[in-house]
RODO-2510 file (C-alpha; in nm, 4 decimals, decimal comma):
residues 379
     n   res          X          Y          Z
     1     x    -5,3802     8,0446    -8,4453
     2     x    -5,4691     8,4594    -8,5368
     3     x    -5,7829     8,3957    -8,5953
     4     x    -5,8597     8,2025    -8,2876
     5     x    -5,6755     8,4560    -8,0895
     6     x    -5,8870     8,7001    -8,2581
     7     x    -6,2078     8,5518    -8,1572
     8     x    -6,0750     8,5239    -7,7857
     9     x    -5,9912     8,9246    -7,7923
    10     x    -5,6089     8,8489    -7,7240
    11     x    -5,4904     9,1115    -7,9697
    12     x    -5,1416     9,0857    -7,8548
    13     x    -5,1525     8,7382    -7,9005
    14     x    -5,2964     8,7925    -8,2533
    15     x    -5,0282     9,0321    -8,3343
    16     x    -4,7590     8,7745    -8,2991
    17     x    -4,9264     8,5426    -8,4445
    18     x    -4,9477     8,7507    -8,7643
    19     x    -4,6008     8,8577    -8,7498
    20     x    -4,4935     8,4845    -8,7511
    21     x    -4,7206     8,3763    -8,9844
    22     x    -4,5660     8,6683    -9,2417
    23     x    -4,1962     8,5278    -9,1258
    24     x    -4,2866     8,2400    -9,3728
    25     x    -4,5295     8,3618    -9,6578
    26     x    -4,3908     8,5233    -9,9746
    27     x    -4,5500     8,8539   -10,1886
    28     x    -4,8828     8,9487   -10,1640
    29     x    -4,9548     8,6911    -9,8108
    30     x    -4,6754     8,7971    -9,6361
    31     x    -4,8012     9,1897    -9,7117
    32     x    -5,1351     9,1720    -9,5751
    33     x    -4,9863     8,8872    -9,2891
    34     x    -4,7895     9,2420    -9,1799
    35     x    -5,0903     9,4364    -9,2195
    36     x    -5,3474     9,1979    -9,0125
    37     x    -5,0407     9,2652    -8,8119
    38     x    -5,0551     9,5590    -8,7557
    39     x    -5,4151     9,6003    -8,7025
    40     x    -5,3920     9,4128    -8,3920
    41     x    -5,1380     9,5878    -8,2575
    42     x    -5,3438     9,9354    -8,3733
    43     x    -5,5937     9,7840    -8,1544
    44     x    -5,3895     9,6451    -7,8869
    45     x    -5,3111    10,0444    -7,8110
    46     x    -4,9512    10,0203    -8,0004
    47     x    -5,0039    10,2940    -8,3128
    48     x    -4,6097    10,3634    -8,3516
    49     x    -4,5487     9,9336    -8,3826
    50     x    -4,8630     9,9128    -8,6138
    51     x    -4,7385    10,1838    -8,8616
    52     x    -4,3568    10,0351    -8,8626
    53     x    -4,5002     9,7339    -9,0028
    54     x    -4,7788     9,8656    -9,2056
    55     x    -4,4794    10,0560    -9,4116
    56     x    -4,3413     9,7029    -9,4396
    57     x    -4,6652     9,5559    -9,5691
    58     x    -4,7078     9,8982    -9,8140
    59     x    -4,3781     9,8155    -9,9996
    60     x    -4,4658     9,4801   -10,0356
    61     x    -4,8048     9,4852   -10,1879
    62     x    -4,7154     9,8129   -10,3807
    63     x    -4,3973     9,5719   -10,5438
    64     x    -4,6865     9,3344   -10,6057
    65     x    -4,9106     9,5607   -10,7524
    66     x    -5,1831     9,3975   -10,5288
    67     x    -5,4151     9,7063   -10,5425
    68     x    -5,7060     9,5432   -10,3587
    69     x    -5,4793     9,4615   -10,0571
    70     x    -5,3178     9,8396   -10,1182
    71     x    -5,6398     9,9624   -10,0681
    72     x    -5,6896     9,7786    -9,7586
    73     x    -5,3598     9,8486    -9,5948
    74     x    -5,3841    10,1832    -9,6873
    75     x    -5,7054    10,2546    -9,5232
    76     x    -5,5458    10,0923    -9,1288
    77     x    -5,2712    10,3207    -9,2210
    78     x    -5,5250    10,6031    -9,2501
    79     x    -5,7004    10,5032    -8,8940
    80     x    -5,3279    10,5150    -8,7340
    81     x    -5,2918    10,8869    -8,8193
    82     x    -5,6530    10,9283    -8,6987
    83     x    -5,6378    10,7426    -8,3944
    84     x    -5,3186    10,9620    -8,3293
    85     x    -5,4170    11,3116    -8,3993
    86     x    -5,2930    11,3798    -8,7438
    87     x    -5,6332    11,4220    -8,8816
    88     x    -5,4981    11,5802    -9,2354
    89     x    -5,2954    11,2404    -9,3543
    90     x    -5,5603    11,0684    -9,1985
    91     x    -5,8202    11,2117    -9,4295
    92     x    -5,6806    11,2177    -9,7498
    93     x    -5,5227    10,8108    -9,6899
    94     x    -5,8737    10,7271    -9,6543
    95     x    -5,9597    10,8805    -9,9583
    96     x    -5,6570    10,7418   -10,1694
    97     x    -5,7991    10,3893    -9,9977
    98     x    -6,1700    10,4477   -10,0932
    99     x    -6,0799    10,5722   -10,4264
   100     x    -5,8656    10,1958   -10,4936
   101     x    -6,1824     9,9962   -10,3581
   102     x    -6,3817    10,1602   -10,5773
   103     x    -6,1309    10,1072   -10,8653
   104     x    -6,1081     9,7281   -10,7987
   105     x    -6,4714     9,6862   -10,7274
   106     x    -6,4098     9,6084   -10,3383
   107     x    -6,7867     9,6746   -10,2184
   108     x    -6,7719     9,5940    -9,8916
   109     x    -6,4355     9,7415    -9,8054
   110     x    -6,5902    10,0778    -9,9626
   111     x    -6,8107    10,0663    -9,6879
   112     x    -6,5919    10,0420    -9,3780
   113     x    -6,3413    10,3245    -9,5698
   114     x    -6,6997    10,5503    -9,5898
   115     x    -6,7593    10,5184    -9,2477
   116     x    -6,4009    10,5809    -9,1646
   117     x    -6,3582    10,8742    -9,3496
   118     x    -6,6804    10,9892    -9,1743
   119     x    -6,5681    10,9774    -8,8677
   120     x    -6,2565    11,2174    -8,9919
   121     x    -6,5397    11,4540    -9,0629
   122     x    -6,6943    11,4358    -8,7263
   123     x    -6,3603    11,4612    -8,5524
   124     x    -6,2938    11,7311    -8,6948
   125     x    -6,6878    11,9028    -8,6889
   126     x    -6,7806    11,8606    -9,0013
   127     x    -7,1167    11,7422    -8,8414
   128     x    -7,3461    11,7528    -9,2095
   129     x    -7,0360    11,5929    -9,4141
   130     x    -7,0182    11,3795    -9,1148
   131     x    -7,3887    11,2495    -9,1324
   132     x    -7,3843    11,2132    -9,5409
   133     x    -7,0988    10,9890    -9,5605
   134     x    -7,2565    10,7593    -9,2865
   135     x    -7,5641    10,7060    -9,4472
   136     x    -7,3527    10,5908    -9,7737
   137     x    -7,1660    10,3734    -9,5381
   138     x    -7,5019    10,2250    -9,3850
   139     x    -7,6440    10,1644    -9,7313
   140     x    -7,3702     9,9549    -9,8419
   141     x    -7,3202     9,7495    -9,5206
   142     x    -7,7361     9,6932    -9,5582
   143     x    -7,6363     9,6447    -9,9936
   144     x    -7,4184     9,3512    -9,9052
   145     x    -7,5682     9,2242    -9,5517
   146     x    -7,2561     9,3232    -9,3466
   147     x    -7,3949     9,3748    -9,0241
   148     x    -7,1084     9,3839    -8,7638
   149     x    -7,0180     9,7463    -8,9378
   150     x    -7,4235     9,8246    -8,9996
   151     x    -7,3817     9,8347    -8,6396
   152     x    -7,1082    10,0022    -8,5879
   153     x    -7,1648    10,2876    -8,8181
   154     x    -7,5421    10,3214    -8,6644
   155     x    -7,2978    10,3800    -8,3586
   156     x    -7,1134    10,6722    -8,5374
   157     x    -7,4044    10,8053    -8,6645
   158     x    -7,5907    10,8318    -8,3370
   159     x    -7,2927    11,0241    -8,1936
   160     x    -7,3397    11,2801    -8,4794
   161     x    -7,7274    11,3486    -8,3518
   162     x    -7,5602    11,3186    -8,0014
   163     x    -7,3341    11,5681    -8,0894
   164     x    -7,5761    11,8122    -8,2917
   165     x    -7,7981    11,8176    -7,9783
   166     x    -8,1072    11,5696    -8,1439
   167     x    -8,0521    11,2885    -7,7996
   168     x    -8,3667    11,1319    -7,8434
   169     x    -8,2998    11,0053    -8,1680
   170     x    -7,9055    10,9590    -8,1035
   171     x    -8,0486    10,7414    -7,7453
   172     x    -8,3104    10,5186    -8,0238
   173     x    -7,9919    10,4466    -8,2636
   174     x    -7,7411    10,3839    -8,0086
   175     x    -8,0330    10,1203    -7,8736
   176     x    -8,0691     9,9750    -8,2601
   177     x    -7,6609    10,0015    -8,2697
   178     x    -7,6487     9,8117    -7,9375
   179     x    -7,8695     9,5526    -8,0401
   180     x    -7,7320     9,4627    -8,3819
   181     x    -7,4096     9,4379    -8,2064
   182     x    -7,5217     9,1626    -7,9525
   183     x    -7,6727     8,9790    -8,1944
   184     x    -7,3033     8,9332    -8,4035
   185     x    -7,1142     8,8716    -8,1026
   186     x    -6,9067     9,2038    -8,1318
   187     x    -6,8125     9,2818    -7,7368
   188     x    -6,5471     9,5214    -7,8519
   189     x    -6,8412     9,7803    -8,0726
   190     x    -7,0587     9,7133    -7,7891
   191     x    -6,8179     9,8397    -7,5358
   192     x    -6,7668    10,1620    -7,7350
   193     x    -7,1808    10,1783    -7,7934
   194     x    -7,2662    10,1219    -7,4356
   195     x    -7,0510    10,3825    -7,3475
   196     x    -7,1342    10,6836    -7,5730
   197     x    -7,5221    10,6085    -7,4648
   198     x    -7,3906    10,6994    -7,1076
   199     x    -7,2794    11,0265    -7,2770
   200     x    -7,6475    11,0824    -7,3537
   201     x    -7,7801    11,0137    -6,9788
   202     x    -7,5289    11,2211    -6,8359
   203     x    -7,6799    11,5090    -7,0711
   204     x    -8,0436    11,4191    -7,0233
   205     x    -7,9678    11,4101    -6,6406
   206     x    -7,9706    11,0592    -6,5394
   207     x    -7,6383    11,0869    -6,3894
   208     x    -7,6755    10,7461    -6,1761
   209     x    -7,7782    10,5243    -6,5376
   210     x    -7,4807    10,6730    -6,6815
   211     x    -7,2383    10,6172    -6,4036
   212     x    -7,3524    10,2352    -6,4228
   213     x    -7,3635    10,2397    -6,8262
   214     x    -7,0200    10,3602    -6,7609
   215     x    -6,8505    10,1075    -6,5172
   216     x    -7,0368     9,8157    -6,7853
   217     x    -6,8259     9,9481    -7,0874
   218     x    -6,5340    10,0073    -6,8411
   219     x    -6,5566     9,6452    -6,7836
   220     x    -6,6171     9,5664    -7,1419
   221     x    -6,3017     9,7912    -7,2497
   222     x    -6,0945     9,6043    -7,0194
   223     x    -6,2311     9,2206    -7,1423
   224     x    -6,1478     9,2687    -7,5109
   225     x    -5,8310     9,4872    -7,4637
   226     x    -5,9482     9,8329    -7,6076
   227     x    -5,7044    10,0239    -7,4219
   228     x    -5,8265    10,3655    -7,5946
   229     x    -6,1893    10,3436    -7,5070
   230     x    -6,1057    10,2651    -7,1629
   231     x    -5,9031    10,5885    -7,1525
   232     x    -6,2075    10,7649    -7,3283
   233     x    -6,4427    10,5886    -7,1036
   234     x    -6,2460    10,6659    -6,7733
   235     x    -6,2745    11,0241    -6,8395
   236     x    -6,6625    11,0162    -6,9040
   237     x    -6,6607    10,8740    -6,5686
   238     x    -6,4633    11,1012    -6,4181
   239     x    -6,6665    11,3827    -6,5185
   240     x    -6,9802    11,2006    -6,3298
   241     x    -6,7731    11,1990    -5,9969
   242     x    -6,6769    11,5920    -6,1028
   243     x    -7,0346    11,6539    -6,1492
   244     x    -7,1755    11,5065    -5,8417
   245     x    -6,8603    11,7099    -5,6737
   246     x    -6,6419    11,3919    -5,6007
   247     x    -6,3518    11,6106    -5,7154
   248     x    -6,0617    11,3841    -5,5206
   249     x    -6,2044    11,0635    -5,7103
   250     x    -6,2649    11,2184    -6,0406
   251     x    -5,9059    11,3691    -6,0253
   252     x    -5,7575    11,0492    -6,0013
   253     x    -5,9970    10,9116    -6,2715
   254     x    -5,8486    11,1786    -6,4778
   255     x    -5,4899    11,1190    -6,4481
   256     x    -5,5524    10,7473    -6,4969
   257     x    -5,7135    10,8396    -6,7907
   258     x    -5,4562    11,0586    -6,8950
   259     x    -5,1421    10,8188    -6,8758
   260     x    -5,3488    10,5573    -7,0773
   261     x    -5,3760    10,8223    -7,3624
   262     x    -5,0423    10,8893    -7,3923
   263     x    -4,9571    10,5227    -7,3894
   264     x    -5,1544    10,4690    -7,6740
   265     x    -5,0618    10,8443    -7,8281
   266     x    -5,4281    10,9855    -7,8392
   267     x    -5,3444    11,3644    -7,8856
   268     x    -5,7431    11,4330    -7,9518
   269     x    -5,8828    11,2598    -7,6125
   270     x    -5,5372    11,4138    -7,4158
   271     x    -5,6939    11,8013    -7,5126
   272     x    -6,0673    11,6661    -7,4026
   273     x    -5,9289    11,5309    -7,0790
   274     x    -5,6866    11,8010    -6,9560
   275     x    -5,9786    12,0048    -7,0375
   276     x    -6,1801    11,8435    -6,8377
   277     x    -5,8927    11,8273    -6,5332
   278     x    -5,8743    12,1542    -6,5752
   279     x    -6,2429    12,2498    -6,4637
   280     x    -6,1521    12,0016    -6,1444
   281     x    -5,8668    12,2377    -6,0405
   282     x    -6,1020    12,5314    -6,0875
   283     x    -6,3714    12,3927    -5,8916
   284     x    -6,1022    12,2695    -5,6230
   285     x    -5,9727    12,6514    -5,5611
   286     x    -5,6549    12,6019    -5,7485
   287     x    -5,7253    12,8594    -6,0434
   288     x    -5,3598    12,8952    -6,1576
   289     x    -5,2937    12,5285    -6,2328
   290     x    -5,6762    12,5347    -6,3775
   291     x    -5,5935    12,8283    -6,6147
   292     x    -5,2764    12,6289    -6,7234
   293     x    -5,4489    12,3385    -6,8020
   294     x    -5,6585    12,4945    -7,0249
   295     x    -5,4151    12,6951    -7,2406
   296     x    -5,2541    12,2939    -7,2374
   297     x    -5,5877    12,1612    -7,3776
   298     x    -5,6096    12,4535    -7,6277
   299     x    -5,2886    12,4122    -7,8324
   300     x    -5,3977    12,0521    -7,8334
   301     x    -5,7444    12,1094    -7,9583
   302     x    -5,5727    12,3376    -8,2188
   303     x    -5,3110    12,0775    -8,3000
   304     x    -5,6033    11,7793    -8,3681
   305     x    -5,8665    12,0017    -8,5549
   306     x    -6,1165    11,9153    -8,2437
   307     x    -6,3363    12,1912    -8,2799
   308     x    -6,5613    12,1130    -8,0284
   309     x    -6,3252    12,0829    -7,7816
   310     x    -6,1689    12,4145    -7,8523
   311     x    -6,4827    12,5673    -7,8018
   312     x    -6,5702    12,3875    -7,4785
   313     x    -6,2308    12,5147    -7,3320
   314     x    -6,2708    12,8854    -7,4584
   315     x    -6,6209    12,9177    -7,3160
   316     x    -6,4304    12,7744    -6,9679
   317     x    -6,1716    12,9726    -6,9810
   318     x    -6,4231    13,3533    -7,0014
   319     x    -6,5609    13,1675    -6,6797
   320     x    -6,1958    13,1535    -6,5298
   321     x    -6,1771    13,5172    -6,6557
   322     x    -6,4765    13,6404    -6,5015
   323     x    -6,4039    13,4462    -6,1771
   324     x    -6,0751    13,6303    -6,1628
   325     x    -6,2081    13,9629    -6,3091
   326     x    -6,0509    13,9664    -6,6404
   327     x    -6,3083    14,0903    -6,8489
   328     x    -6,1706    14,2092    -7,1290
   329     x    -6,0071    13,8419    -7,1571
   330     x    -6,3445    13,6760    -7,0969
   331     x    -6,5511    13,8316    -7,3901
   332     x    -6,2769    13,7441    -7,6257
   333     x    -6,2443    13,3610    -7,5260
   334     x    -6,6333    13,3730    -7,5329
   335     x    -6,6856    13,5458    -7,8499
   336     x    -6,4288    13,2711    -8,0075
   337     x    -6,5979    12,9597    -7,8065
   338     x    -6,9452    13,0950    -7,9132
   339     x    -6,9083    13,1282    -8,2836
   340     x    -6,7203    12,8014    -8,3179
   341     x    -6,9996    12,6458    -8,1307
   342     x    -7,2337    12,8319    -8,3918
   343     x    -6,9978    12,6949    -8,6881
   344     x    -7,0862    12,3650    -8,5540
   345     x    -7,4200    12,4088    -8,5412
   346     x    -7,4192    12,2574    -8,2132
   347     x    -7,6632    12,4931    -8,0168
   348     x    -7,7412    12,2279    -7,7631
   349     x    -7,3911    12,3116    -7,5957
   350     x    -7,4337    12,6790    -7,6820
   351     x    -7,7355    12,7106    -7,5009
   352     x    -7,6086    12,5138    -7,1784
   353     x    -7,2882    12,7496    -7,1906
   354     x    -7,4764    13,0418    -7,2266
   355     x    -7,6853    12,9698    -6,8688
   356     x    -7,3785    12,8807    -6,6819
   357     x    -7,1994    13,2149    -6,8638
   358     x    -7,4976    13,4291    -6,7620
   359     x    -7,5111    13,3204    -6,3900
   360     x    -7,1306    13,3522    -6,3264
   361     x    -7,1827    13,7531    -6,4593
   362     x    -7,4937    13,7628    -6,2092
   363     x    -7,3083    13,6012    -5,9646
   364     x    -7,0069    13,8637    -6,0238
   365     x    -7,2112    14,1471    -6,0795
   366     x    -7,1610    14,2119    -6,4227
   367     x    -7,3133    14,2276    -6,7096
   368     x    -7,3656    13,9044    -6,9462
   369     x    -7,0843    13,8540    -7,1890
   370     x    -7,3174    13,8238    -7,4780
   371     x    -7,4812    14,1561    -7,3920
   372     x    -7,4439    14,4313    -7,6567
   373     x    -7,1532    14,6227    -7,5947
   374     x    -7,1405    15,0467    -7,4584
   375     x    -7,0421    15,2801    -7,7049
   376     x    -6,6848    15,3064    -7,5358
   377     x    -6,6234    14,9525    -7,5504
   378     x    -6,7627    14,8685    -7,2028
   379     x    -6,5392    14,7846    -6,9400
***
C-alpha cells in the first residue's frame, strides 16, 4: 500500500501507488490521492512529474471548493518552485497556502507552511526574516506536539546561526535537531541534519569528523532515496577532498554532484557547485576554464536570488583577478562580494575572505583591495 511504501522509503513505489489509488477515487480523494502523488515524486527527485499532477489535483479540489486540501496542495506546489529555483512563485504560493490554513483553522499545517516559507527567506538571505518565521514555526509544532517537524525546523534554524557565523549554538541545535529526529524514526531529516553539522566541522576545522559526518549522510541520502541531498551532500564532500588538495577526487565528486542536480533541476545547488568546481580548476592551473565557471555560477546565483553564493563567487573571482593582474577587475568583484556579504550580515565569511584577499595582494605585491584608495584612483 502508499503508506507502507512510505514507511519503507520507496518513494517511487509510493508515487504509483498514489497515482492508482486516485485512478479510482472521485472529488476531493482523488485530488489530494494526486497530490500525495506528487509529493513522492517531489521527493523521489522528479519536480517537473510532481507539478503535472499537482495542477491535476489543483483543479480538482479548487472544483470542490475543498479549501483545507487547497491549502495543502498549494503549499507542495510552493516547495516545487523552491526546490527548483524559482524562489518568487515559491514565496508568495506559500503565502496564499498559509493564508488558507489559517482561514480554515489548519494548525498544524500552519506550521510546516511557516517553516517553509522560512526557508524561502533564508534561501534567499533574508537571515532575521529567516530566524522569526522559524521560531513561529517551532512554537506551533511544540503548541500541538508535532515533533517530526519540531525537529526539522530546529534543523533550519540551526543553519540560520550556521549561516550568520554563531557555530556553537548552530553545532548545540543541530545536536537537539538530530536527536529529536532519532527518536521519531525520521532517517530522511536525519540525513539532511547529519549532514549540515559536517558543514559546521569543516568550518571549525575538524576536517576528518566532517569527512566521516559526510560519507554517514551520504549513506543515509542514498537509503531513503533523497536524491537532492545526496547531490548537496556530494559537493560538501568534495570540497573536503579540495581542501585537503585531493583536487582529481574532489573533481569527480563535483561532476557527480553536478549531473544529480540537473536530474532533479536544482538551479540554486548547480550555481554553489560550479562555484565550487570552479576554485578546483583554479587551484589545478587551469585559470581560463576556472574564470568561466564562475561567470557560469554567477548568472545562476543571480537567476535563484542566492545571495550568499553570489558573494562567495565575486570575492573568488577578485582572487582570479589579482592572480592574473587585473586589478581594476578585482576591486570591483570585491567591493560587490563584500557589501553583499555585509547585507547579509554574515561577517563570519567576510572576515575569512578578507585574510585569504589580503595574503593573495601580499603574495602579489600589491596593496589590499580593501585599502583606501590614491587620490588618482590607484592603479
Amino acid at each position: 500500500s502508499a503508506l507502507y511504501a512510505q514507511r519503507q522509503f520507496r518513494t517511487e513505489a509510493e508515487a504509483r501507488s498514489w497515482q492508482e489509488l486516485a485512478e479510482s477515487a472521485e472529488g476531493a480523494a482523488r485530488g489530494e490521492a494526486l497530490r500525495r502523488a506528487a509529493e513522492a515524486w517531489l521527493l523521489a527527485g522528479r519536480p517537473v512529474l510532481s507539478e503535472e499532477l499537482l495542477a491535476g489535483a489543483l483543479a480538482i479540489l479548487e472544483a470542490c471548493g475543498n479549501r483545507r486540501l487547497q491549502g495543502i496542495a498549494l503549499g507542495t506546489l510552493a516547495t516545487v518552485y523552491q526546490n527548483t529555483g524559482r524562489m518568487e512563485p515559491a514565496e508568495r504560493t506559500h503565502a496564499l497556502a498559509l493564508a488558507i490554513h489559517r482561514e480554515v483553522g489548519n494548525r498544524r499545517v500552519e506550521g510546516t507552511s511557516l517553516a517553509s516559507l522560512g526557508n524561502v527567506y533564508q534561501l534567499t538571505g533574508r537571515m532575521e526574516q529567516a530566524e522569526r518565521t522559524y521560531c513561529q514555526a517551532l512554537d506551533i509544532h511544540r503548541e500541538v506536539g508535532n515533533r517530526r517537524s519540531e525537529g526539522s525546523v530546529l534543523g533550519n534554524l540551526a543553519l540560520v546561526y550556521q549561516l550568520t557565523g554563531r557555530l556553537e549554538q548552530a553545532e548545540r541545535v543541530y545536536a537537539e535537531a538530530q536527536e529529536i529526529s532519532r527518536g521519531v524514526g525520521d532517517r530522511r531529516q536525519m540525513g539532511v541534519t547529519i549532514g549540515n553539522l559536517g558543514i559546521v566541522y569543516q568550518k571549525t576545522g575538524r576536517k576528518e569528523q566532517a569527512e566521516a559526518v559526510y560519507c554517514e549522510a551520504l549513506a543515509i541520502h542514498r537509503e531513503v532515496g533523497n536524491r537532492r541531498f545526496e547531490a548537496i551532500t556530494l559537493g560538501n564532500l568534495a570540497s573536503i577532498l579540495q581542501h585537503t588538495c585531493r583536487l582529481p577526487q574532489a573533481e569527480q565528486a563535483f561532476h557527480q554532484c553536478l549531473a544529480i542536480l540537473r536530474e532533479v533541476r536544482d538551479r540554486r545547488f548547480e550555481g554553489a557547485t560550479l562555484g565550487s568546481l570552479a576554485v578546483v580548476y583554479e587551484m589545478s592551473g587551469r585559470l581560463a576554464q576556472a574564470e568561466e565557471t564562475y561567470q557560469e555560477a554567477l548568472v545562476i546565483h543571480r537567476e535563484v536570488g542566492n545571495r550568499q553564493g553570489e558573494a562567495s563567487t565575486l570575492c573568488d573571482l577578485a582572487g582570479l583577478f589579482i592572480a592574473t593582474a587585473r586589478i581594476k577587475q578585482a576591486q570591483q568583484a570585491w567591493r560587490e562580494g563584500a557589501a553583499i556579504f555585509r547585507t547579509l550580515g554574515n561577517t563570519e565569511a567576510l572576515n575569512t575572505r578578507t585574510a585569504s584577499m589580503r595574503e593573495a595582494c601580499a603574495t602579489a605585491g600589491m596593496p589590499p583591495l580593501d585599502a583606501p584608495q590614491q587620490p588618482d584612483g590607484g592603479s
